[in-house]
PyMOL commands that place a pseudoatom at each C-alpha (Angstrom):
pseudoatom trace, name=CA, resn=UNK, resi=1, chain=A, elem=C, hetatm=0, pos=[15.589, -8.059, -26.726]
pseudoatom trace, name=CA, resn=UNK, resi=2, chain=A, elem=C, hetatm=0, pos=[17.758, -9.200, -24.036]
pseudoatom trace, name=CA, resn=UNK, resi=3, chain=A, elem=C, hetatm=0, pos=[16.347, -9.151, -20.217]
pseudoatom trace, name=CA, resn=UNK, resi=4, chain=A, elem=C, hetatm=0, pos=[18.400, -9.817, -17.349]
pseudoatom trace, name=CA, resn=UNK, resi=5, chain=A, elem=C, hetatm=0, pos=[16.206, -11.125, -14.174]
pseudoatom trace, name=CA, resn=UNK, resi=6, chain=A, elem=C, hetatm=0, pos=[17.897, -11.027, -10.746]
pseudoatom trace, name=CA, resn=UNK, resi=7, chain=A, elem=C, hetatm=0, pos=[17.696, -14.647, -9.837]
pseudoatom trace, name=CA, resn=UNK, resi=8, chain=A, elem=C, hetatm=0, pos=[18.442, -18.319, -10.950]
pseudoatom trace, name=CA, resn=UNK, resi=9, chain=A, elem=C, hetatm=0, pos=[15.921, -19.680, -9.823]
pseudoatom trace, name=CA, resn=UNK, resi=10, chain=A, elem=C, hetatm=0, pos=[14.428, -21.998, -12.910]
pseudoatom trace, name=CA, resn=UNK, resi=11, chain=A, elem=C, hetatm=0, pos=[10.698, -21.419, -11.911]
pseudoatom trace, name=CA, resn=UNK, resi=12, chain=A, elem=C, hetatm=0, pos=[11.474, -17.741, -12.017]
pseudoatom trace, name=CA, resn=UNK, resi=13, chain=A, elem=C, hetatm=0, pos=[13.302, -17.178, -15.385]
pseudoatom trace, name=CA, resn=UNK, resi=14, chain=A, elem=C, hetatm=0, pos=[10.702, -19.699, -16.674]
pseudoatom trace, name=CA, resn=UNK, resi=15, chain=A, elem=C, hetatm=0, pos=[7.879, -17.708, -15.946]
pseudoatom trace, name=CA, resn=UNK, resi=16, chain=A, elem=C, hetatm=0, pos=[9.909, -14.204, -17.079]
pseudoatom trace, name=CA, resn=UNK, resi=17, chain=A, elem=C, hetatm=0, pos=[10.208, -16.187, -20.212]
pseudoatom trace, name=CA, resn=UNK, resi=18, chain=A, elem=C, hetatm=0, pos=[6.785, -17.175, -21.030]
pseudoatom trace, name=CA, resn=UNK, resi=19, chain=A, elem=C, hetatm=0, pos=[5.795, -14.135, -20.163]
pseudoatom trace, name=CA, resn=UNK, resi=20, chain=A, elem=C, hetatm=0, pos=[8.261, -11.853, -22.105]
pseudoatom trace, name=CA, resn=UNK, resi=21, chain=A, elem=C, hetatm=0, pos=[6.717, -14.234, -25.225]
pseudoatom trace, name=CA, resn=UNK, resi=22, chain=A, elem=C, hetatm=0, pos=[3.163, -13.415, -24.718]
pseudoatom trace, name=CA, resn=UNK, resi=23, chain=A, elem=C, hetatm=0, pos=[3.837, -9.539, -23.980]
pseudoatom trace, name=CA, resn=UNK, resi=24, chain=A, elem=C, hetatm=0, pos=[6.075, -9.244, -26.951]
pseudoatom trace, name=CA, resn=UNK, resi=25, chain=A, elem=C, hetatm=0, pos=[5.720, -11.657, -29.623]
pseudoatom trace, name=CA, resn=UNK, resi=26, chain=A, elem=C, hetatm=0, pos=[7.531, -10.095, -32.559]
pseudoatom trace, name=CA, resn=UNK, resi=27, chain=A, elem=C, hetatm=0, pos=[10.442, -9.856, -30.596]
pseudoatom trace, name=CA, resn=UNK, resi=28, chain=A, elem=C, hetatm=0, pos=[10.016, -13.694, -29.257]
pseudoatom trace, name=CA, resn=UNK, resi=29, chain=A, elem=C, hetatm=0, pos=[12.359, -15.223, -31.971]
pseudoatom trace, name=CA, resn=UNK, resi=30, chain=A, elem=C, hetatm=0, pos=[15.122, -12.452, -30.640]
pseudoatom trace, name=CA, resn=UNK, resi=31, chain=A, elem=C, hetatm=0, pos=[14.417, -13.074, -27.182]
pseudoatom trace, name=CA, resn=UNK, resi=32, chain=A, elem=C, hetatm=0, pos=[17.603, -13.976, -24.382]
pseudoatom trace, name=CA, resn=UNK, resi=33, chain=A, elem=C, hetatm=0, pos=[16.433, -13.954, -20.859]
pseudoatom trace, name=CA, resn=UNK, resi=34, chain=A, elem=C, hetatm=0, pos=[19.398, -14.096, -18.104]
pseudoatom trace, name=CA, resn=UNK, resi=35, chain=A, elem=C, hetatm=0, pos=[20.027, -14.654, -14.971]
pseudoatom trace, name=CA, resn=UNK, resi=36, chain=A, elem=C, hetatm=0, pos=[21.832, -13.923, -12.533]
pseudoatom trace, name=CA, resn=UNK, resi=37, chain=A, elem=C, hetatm=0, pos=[22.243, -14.025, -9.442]
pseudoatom trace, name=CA, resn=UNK, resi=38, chain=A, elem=C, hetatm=0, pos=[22.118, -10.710, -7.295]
pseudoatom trace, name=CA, resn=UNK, resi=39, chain=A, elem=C, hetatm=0, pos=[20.936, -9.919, -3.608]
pseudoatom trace, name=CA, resn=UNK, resi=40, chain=A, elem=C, hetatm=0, pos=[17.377, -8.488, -2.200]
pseudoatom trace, name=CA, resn=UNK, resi=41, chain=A, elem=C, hetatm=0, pos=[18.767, -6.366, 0.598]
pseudoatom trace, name=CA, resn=UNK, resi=42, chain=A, elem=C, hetatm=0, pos=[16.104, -8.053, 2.086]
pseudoatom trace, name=CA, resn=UNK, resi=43, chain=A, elem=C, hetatm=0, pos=[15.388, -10.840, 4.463]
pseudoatom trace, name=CA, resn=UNK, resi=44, chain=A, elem=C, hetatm=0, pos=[14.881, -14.285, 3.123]
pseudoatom trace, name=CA, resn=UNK, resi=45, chain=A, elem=C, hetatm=0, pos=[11.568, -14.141, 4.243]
pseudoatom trace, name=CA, resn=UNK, resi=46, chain=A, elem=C, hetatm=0, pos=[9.749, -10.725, 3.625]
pseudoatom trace, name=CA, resn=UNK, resi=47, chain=A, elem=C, hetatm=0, pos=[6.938, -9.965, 5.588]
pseudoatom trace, name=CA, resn=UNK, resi=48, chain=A, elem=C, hetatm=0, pos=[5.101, -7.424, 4.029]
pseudoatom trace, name=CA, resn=UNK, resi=49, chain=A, elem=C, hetatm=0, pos=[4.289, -6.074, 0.516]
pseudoatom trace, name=CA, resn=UNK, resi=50, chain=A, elem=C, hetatm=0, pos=[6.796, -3.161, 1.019]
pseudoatom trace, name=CA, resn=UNK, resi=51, chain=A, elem=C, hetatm=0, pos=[10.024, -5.690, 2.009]
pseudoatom trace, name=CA, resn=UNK, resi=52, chain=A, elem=C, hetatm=0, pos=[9.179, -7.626, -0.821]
pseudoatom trace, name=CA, resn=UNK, resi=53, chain=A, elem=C, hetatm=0, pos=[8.636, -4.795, -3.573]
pseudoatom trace, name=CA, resn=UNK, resi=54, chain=A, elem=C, hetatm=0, pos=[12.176, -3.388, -1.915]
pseudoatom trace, name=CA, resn=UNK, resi=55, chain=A, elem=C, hetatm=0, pos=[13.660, -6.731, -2.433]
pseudoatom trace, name=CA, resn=UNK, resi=56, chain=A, elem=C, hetatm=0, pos=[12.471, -7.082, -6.127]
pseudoatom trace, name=CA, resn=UNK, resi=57, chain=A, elem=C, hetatm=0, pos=[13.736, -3.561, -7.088]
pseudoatom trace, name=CA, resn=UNK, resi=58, chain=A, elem=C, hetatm=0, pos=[16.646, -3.910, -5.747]
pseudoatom trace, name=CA, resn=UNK, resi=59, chain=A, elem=C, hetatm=0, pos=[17.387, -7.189, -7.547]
pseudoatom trace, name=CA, resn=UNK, resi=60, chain=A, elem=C, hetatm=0, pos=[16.148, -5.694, -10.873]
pseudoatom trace, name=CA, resn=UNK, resi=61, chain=A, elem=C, hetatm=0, pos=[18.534, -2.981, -10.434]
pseudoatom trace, name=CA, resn=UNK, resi=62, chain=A, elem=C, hetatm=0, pos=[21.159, -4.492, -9.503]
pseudoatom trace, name=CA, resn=UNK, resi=63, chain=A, elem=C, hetatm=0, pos=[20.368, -7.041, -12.680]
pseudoatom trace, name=CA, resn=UNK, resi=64, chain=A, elem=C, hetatm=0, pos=[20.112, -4.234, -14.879]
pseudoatom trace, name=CA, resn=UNK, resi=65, chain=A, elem=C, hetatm=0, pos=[23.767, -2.934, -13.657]
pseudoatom trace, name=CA, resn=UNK, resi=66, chain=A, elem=C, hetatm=0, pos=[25.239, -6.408, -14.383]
pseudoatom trace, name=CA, resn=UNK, resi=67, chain=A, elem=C, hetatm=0, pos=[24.882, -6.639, -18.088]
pseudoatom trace, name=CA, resn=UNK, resi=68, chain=A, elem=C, hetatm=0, pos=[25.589, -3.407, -20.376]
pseudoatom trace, name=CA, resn=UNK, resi=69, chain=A, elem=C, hetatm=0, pos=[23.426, -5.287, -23.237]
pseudoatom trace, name=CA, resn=UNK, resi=70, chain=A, elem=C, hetatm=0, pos=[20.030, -5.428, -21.330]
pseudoatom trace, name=CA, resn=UNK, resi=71, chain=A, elem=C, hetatm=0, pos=[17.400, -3.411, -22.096]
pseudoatom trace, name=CA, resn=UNK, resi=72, chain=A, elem=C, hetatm=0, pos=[15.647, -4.409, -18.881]
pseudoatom trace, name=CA, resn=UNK, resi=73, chain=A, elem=C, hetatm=0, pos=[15.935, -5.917, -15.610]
pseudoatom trace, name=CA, resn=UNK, resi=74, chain=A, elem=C, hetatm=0, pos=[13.587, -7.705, -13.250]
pseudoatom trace, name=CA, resn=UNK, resi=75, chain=A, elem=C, hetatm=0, pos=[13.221, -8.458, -9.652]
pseudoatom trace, name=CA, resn=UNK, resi=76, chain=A, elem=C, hetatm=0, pos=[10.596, -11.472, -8.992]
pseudoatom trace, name=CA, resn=UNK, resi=77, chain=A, elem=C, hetatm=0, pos=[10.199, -11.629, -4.961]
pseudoatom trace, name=CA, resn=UNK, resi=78, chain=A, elem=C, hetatm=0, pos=[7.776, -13.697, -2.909]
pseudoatom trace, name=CA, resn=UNK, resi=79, chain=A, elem=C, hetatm=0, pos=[6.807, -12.637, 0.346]
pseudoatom trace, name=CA, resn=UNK, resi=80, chain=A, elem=C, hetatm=0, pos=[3.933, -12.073, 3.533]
pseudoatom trace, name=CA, resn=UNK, resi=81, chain=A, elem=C, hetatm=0, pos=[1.351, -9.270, 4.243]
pseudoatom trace, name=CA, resn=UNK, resi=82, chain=A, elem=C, hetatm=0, pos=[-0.771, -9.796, 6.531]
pseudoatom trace, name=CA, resn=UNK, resi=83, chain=A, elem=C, hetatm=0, pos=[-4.235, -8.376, 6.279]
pseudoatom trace, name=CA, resn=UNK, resi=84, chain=A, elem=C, hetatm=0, pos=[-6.576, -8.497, 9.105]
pseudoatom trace, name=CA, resn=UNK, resi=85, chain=A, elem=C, hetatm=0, pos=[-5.903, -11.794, 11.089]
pseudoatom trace, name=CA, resn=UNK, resi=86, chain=A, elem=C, hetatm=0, pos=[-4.602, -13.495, 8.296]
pseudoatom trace, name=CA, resn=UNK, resi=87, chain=A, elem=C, hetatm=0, pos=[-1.273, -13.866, 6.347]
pseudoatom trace, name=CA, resn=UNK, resi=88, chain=A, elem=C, hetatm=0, pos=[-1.485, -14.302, 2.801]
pseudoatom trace, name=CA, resn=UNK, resi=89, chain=A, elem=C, hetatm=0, pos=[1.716, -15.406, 0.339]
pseudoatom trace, name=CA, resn=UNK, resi=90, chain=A, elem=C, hetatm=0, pos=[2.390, -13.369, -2.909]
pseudoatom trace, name=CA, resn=UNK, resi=91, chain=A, elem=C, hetatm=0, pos=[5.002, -12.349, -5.234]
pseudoatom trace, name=CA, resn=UNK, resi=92, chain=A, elem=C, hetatm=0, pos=[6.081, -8.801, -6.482]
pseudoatom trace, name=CA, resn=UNK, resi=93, chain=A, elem=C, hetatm=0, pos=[7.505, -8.081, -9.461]
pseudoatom trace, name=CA, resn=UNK, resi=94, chain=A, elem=C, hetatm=0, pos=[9.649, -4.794, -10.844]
pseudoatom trace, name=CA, resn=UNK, resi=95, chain=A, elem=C, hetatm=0, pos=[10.856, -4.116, -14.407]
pseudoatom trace, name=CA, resn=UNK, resi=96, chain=A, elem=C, hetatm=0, pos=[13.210, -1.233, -14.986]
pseudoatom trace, name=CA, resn=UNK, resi=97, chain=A, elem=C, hetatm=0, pos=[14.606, -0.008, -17.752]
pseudoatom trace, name=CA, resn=UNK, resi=98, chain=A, elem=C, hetatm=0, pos=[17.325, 1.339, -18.825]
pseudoatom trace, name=CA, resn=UNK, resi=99, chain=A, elem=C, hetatm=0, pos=[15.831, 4.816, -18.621]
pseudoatom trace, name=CA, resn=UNK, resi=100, chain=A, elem=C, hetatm=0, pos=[15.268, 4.422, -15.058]
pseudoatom trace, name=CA, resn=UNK, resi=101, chain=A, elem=C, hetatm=0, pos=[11.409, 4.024, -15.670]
pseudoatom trace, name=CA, resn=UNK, resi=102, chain=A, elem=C, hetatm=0, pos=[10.146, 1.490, -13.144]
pseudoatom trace, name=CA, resn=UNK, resi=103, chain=A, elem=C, hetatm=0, pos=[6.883, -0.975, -13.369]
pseudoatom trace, name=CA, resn=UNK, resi=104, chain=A, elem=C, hetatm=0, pos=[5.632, -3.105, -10.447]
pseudoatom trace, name=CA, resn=UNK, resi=105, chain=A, elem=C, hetatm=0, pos=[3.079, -5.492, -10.698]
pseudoatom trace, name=CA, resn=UNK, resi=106, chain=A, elem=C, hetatm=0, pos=[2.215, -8.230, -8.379]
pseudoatom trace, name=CA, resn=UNK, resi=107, chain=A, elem=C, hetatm=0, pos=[0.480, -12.167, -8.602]
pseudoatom trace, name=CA, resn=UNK, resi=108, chain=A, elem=C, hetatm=0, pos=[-1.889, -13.866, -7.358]
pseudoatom trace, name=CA, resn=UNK, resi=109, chain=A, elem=C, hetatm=0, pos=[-2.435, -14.707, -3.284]
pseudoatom trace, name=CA, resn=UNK, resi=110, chain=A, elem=C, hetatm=0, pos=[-3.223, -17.295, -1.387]
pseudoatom trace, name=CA, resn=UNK, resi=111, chain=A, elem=C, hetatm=0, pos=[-3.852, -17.463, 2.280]
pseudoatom trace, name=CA, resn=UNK, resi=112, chain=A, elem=C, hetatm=0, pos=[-1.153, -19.118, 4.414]
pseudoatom trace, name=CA, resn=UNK, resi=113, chain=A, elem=C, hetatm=0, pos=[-2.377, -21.537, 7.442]
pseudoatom trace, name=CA, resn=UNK, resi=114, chain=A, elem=C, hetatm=0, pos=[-1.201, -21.138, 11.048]
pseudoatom trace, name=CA, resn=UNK, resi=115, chain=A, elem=C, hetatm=0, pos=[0.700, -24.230, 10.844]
pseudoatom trace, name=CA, resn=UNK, resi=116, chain=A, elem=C, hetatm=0, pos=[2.960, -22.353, 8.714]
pseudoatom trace, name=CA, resn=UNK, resi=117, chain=A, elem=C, hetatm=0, pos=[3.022, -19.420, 9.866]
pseudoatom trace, name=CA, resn=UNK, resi=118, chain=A, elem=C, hetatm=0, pos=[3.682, -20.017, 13.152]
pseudoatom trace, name=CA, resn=UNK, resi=119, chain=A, elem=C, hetatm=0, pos=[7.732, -21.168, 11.070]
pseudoatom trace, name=CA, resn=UNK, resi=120, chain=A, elem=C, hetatm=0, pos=[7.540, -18.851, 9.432]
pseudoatom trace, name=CA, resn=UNK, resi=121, chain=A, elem=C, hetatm=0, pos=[7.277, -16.114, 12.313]
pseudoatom trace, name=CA, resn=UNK, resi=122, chain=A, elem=C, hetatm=0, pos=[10.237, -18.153, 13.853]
pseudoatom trace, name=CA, resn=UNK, resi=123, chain=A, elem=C, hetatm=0, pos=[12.380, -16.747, 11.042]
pseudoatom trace, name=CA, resn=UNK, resi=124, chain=A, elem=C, hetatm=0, pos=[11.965, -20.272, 8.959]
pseudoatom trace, name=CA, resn=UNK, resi=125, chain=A, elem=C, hetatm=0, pos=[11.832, -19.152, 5.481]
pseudoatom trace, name=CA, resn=UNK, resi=126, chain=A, elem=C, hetatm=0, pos=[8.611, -20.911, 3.415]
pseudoatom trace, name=CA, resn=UNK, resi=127, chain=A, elem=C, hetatm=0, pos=[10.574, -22.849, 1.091]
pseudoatom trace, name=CA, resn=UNK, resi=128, chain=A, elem=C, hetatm=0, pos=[12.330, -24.860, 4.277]
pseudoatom trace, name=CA, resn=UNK, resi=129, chain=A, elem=C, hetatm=0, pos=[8.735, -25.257, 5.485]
pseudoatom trace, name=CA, resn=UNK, resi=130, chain=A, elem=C, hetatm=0, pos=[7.248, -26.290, 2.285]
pseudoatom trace, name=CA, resn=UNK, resi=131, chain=A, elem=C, hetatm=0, pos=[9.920, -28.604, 1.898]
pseudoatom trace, name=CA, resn=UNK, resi=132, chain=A, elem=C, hetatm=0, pos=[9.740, -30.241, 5.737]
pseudoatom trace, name=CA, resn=UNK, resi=133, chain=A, elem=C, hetatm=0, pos=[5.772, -30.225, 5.727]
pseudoatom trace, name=CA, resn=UNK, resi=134, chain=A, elem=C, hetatm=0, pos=[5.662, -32.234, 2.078]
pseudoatom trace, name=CA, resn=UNK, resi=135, chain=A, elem=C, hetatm=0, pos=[8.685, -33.968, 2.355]
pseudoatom trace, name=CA, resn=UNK, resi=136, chain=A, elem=C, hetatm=0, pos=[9.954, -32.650, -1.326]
pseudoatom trace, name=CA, resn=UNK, resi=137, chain=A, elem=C, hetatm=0, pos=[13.188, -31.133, -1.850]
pseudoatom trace, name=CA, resn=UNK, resi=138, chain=A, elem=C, hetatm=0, pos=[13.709, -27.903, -3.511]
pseudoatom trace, name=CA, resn=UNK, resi=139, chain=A, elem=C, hetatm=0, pos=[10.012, -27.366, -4.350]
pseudoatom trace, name=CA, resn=UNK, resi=140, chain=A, elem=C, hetatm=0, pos=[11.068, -22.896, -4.717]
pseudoatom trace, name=CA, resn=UNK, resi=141, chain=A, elem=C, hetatm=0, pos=[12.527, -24.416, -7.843]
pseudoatom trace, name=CA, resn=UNK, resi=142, chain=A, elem=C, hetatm=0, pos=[9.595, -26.181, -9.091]
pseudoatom trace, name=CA, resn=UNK, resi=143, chain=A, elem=C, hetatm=0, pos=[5.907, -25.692, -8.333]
pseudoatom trace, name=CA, resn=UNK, resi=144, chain=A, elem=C, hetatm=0, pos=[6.123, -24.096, -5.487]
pseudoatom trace, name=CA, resn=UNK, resi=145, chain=A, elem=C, hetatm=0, pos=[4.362, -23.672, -2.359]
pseudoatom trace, name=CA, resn=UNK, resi=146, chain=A, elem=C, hetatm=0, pos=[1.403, -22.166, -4.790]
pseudoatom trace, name=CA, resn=UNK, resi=147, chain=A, elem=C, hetatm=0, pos=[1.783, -25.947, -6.382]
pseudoatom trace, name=CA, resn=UNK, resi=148, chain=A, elem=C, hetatm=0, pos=[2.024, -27.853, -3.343]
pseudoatom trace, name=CA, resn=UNK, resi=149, chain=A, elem=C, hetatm=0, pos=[-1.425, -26.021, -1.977]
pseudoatom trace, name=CA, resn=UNK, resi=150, chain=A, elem=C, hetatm=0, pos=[-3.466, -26.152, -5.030]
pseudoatom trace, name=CA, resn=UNK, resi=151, chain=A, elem=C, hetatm=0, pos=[-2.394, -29.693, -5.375]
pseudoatom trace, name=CA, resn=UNK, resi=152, chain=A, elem=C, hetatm=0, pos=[-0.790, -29.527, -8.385]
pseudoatom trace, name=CA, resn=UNK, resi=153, chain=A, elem=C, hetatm=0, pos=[-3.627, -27.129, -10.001]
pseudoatom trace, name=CA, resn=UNK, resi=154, chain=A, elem=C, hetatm=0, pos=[-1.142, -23.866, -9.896]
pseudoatom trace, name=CA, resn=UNK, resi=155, chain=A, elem=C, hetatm=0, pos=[2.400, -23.540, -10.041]
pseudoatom trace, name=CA, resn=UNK, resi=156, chain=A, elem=C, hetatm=0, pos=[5.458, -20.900, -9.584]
pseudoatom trace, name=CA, resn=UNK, resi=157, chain=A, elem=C, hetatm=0, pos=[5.884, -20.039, -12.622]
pseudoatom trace, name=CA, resn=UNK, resi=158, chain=A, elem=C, hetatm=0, pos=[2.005, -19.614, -13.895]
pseudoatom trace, name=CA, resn=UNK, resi=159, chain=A, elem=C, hetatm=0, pos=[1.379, -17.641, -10.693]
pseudoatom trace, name=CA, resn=UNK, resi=160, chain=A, elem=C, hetatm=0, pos=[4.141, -14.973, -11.224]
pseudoatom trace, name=CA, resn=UNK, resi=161, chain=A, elem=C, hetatm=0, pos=[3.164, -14.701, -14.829]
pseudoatom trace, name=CA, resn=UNK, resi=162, chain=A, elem=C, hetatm=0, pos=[0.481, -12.523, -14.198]
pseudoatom trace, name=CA, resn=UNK, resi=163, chain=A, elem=C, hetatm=0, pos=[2.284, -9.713, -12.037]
pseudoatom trace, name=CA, resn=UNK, resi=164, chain=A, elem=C, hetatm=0, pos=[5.145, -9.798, -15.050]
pseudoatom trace, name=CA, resn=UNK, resi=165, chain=A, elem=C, hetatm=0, pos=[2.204, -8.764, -17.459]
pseudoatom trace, name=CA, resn=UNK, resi=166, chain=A, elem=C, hetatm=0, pos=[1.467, -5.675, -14.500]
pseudoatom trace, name=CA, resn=UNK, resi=167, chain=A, elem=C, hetatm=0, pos=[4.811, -5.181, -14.172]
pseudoatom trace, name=CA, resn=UNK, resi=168, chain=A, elem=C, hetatm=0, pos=[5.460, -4.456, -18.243]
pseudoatom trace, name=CA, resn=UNK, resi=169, chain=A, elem=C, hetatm=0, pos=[1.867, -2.528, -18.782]
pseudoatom trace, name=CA, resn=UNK, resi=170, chain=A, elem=C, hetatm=0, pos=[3.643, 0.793, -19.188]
pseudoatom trace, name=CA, resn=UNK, resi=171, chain=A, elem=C, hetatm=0, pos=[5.746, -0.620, -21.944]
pseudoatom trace, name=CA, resn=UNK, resi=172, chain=A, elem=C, hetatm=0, pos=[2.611, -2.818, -23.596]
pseudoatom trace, name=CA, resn=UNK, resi=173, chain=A, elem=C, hetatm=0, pos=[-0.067, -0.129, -22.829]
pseudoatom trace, name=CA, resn=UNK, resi=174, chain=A, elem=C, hetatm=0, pos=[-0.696, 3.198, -24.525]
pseudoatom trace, name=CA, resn=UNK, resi=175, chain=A, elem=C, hetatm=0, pos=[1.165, 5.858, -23.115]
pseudoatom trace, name=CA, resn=UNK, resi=176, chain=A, elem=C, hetatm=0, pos=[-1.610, 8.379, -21.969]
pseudoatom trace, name=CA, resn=UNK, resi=177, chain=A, elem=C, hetatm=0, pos=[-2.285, 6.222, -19.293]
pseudoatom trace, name=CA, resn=UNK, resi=178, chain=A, elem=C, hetatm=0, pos=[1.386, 6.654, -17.948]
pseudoatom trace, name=CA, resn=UNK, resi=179, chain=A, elem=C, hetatm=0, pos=[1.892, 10.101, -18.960]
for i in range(1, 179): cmd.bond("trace and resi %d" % i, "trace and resi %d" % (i + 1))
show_as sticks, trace
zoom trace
């Protein structure tokens, strides 16, 4: 099985990986899982669930389009929604294949605090502010903001592993729930 995932991102293919492993593990051993880089159409920043499920489809798609030999491709996008008072941090992912058929599934939250949002609604994507606040480099590519807040307890790539299993359900469940 060969995926292509719209990003190079190392915490991103990671988790695609160990996912992809779990949900299908008789085709683990056959398993290539590429990316690539492609573009959300979306601001760096989304800030709200439907920017951020835009800006994963359109990176699977646009995945999917780049390599004849996948059978899927996948968009992983973090982004903002605020609910109530409150702004909470979450990523979306979308699988499509090449029949068109589309899957979105999404990961955990985690509330954001005013001291970053208050960046972040300055246009300062949450990486950059991750990175200033801690005083890490390139912590998108590692843990994560997820990491850096649950001190070390979640990171990236565990987080999005669980909207990667919603995202595939159609494929892994049986069909008369789809149909």
């Amino acid at each position: 099985m060969i995926v292509v995932v719209g990003t190079t991102n190392p915490a991103k293919l990671s988790a695609v990986t160990i996912a992809l492993k779990e949900l299908f593990p008789d085709k683990a051993h056959d398993l290539i899982v590429r990316g690539v880089g492609v573009k959300s159409g979306v601001s760096d920043q989304p800030m709200s669930d439907e920017e951020t499920i835009l800006g994963a489809t359109n990176r699977a798609k646009r995945a999917l389009e780049s390599d004849a030999e996948a059978n899927f491709g996948i968009g992983v996008e973090g982004g903002c929604q605020k609910i109530g008072d409150k702004y909470f941090e979450g990523g979306w992912t979308v699988v499509v294949d090449r029949n068109g058929v589309i899957g979105v599934g999404s990961s955990a939250r985690y509330e954001l605090s005013a001291k970053i949002m208050d960046k972040l609604l300055q246009g300062i994507e949450l990486a950059t502010v991750i990175d200033d606040i801690s005083g890490e480099t390139d912590v998108r590519s590692k843990g994560g903001a997820m990491g850096i807040l649950t001190n070390g307890l979640l990171n990236r790539d565990t987080c999005y592993v669980h909207g990667i299993y919603f995202a595939f359900s159609r494929w892994i469940s049986d069909a008369k729930y789809w149909n």
